[in-house]
C-alpha positions in Angstrom: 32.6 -5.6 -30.6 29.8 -4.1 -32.9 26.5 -2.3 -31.3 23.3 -3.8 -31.4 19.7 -1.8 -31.5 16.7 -3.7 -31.6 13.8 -0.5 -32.0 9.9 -2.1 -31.2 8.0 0.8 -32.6 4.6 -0.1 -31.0 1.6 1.2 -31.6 -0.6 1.8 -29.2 -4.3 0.4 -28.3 -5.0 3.6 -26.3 -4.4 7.0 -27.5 -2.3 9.2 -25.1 -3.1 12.5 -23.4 -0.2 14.0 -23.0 0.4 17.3 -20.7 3.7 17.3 -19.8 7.5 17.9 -20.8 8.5 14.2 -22.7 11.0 15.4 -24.1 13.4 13.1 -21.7 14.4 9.4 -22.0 13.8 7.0 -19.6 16.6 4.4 -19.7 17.6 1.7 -17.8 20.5 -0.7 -17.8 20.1 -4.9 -17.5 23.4 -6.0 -15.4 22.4 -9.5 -15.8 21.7 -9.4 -19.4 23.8 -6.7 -20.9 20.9 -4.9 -22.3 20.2 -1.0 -21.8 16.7 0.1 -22.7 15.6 3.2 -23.8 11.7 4.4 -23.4 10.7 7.1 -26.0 7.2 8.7 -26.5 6.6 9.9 -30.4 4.5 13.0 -29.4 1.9 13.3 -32.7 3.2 10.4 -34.4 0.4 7.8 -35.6 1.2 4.2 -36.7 -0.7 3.0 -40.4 -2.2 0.6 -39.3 -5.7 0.3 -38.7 -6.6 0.4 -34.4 -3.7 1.9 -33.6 -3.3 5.4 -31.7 0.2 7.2 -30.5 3.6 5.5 -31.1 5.9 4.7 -28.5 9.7 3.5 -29.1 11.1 0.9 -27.2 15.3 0.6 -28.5 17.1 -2.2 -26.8 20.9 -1.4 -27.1 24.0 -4.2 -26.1 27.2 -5.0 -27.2 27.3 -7.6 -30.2 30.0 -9.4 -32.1 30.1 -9.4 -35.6 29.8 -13.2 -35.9 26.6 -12.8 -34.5 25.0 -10.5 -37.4 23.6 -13.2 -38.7 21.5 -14.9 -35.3 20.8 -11.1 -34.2 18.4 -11.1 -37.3 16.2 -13.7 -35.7 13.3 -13.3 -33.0 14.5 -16.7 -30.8 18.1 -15.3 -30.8 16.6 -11.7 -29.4 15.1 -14.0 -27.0 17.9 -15.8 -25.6 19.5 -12.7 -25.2 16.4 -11.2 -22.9 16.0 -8.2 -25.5 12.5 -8.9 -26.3 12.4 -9.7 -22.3 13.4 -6.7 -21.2 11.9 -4.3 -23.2 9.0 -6.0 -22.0 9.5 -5.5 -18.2 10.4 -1.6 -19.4 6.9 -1.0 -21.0 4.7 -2.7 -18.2 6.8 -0.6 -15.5 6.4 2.5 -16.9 2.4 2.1 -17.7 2.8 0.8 -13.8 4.8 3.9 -13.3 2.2 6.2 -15.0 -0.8 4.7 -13.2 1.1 5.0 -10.3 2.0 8.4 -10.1 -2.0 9.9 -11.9 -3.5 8.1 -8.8 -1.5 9.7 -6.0 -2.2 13.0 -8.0 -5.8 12.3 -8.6 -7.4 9.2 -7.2 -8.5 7.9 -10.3 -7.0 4.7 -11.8 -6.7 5.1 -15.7 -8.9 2.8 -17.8 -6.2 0.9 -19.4 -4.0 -2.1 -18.8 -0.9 -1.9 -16.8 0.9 -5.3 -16.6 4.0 -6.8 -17.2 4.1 -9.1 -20.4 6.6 -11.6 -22.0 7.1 -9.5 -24.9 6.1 -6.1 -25.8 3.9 -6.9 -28.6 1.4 -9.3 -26.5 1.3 -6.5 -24.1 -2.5 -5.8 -24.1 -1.8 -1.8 -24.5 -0.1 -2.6 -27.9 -2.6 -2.7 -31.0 0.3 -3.0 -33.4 4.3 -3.7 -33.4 7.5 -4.4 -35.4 10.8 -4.2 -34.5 14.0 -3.1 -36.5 16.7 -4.5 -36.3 20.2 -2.3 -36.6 23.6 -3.4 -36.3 26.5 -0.5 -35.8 23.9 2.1 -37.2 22.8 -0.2 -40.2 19.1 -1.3 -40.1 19.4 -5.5 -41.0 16.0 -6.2 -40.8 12.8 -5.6 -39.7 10.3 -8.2 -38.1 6.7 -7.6 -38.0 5.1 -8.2 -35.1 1.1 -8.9 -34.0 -0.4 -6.9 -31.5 -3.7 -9.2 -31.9 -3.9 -11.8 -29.6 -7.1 -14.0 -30.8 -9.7 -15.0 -29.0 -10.3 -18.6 -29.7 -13.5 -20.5 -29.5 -13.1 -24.2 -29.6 -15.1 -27.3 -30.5 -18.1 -27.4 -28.0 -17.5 -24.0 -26.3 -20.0 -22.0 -28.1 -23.2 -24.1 -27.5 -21.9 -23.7 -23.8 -21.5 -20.3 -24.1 -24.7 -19.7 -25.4 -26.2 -21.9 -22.7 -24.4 -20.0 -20.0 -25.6 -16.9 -21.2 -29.2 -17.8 -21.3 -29.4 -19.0 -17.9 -27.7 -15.5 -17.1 -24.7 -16.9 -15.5 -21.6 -14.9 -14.7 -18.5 -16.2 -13.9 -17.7 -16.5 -10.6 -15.4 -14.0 -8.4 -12.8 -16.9 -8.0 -13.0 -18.0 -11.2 -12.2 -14.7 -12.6 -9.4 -14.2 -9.9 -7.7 -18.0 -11.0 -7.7 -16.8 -14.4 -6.2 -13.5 -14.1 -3.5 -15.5 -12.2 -3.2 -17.8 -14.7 -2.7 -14.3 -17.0 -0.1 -12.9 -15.0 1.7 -16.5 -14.5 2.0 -16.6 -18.3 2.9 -13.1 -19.3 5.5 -12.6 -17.0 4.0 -11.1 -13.8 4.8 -14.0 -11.2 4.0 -11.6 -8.4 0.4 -10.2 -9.1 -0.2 -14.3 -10.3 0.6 -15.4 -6.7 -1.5 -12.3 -5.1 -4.4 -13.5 -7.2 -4.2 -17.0 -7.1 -4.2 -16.5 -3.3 -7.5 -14.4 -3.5 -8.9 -17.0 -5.7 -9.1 -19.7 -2.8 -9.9 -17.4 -0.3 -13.0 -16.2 -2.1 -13.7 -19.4 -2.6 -13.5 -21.0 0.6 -15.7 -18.2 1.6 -18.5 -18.5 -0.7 -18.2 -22.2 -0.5 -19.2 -22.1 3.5 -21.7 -19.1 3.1 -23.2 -21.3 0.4 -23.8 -24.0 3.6 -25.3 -20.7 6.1 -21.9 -21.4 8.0 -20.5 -18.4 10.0 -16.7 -17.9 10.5 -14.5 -15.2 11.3 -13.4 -12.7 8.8 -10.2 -12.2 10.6 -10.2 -16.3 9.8 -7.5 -17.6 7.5 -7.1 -20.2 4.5 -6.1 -23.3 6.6 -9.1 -22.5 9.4 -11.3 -22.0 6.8 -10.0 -25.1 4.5 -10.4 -27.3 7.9 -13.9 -26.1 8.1 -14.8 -26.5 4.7 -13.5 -29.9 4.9 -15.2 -30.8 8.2 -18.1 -29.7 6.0 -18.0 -31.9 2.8 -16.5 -34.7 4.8 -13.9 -35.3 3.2 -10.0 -34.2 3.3 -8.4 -32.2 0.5 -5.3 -34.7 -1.4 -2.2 -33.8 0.2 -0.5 -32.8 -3.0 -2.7 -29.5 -3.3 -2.3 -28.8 0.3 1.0 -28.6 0.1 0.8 -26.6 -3.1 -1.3 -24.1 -0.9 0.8 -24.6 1.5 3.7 -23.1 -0.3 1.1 -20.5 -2.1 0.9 -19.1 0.9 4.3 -19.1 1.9 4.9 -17.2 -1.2 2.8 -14.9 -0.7 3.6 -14.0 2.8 7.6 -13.6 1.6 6.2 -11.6 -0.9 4.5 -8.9 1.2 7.6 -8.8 4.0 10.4 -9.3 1.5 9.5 -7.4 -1.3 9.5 -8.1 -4.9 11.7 -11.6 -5.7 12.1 -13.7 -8.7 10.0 -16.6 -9.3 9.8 -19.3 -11.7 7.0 -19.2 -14.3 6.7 -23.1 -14.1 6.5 -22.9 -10.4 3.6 -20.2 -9.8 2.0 -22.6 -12.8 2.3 -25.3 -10.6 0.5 -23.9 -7.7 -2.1 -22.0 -9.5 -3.3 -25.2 -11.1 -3.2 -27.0 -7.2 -5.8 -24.0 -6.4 -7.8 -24.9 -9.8 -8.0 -28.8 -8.6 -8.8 -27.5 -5.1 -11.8 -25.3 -6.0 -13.1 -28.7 -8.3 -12.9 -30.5 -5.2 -14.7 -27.9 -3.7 -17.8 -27.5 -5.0 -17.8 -30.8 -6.3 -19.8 -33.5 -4.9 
């Protein structure tokens, strides 16, 4: 068996401030994948390109046959084999990890992104990113990687974008709170997606009855205050998104007395999109 590296040199979108000792590597080992992961901050190092500040180093190691030389040199290969996958889940934990421990030191939460993504390079700390490729201590390749996600504006958004703007909208809490779901959902952070996909009902169950001058409970939770809501409009929600809530909720309560457990992208999908059709219904007619 030959040894595989795979090194994401990643530049980052926020320079560092470093005062302490880095001089250690954080590593951790993948039993289910075969992958170790190294985590390595480039004290003074810049990357080229334009944006970027301090370089960090991300080297994904695991055993690899020579037959394989050829399929290591390509990204859906690195894929399958949960490289790019874990050092993804390695860079949002330790930006967790680093968040973590400045607030407990000083009760301030840094103003940067700390989430968990489905590759290191959409990672919304990264600016810039390639990764190299090296095969028993030879480099093979090396893939160039975006760190620009784009913000696309389709046909007929702008003119409603404009028109939003001028009536000085904003978007709604449980808007925002579906959407970051929807984020976390798609980047690989199933638990903070159910969290706020669950806060994205509530809130808007809530402002949906103090829109009417109801009063409820806030002790009161989402099936009293669906009942109510639908006692309001008159009409029942479909059964297909109450179960969908139903199991949101489920989810979300094994979550908080279980811990952290593993969760299928499609499903969270699934039931974020049954809060999306719920909030419709809503404050629809």
């Amino acid at each position: 068996m030959g040894k595989l590296e795979v090194a994401f040199c990643l530049g980052m979108a926020h320079p560092l401030l470093i005062m302490d000792n880095i001089s250690r590597c954080a590593s951790v080992h993948f039993p289910e994948t075969g992958n170790t992961v190294h985590f390595e901050v480039r004290e003074g190092a810049r990357m080229s390109e334009e944006g970027a500040f301090d370089t960090v180093l991300l080297v994904v190691e695991r055993e690899c046959d020579p037959g394989d030389r050829d399929a290591a040199q390509t990204y859906a290969k690195l894929k399958e084999w949960g490289v790019v996958r874990d050092a993804a889940k390695v860079l949002g934990r330790v930006l967790g990890f680093i968040r973590d421990e400045d607030f407990l030191r000083s009760q301030v939460v840094g103003n940067y992104p700390a989430v968990v993504s489905e590759s290191p390079q959409s990672n919304p700390a990264v600016q810039t990113a390639r990764a190299d490729v090296i095969l028993d201590g030879q480099t093979v390749t090396t893939m160039a990687l975006t760190g620009f996600p784009s913000i696309g504006i389709g046909p007929g958004v702008w003119d409603r974008v404009c028109e939003r703007l001028e009536r000085k909208e904003d978007v709604p809490a449980y808007r925002s709170f579906l959407l970051d779901a929807y984020y976390f959902a798609t980047s690989g952070d199933p638990l903070r997606a159910v969290v706020m996909a669950c806060a994205a009902w509530d809130t808007a169950l809530r402002q949906f009855l103090l829109s009417k001058g109801l009063k409820f409970s806030r002790r009161d939770g989402v099936h009293s205050l669906r009942e109510l809501a639908e006692t309001t409009k008159g009409t029942f929600l479909l059964r297909p998104f109450t179960d969908a809530l139903a199991q949101l909720t489920l989810t979300r309560n094994k979550l908080l007395h279980e811990g952290k457990k593993d969760m299928a992208t499609e499903d969270v999908v699934e039931m974020i999109l049954a809060v999306d059709e719920s909030i419709i219904w809503l404050f629809g007619p």
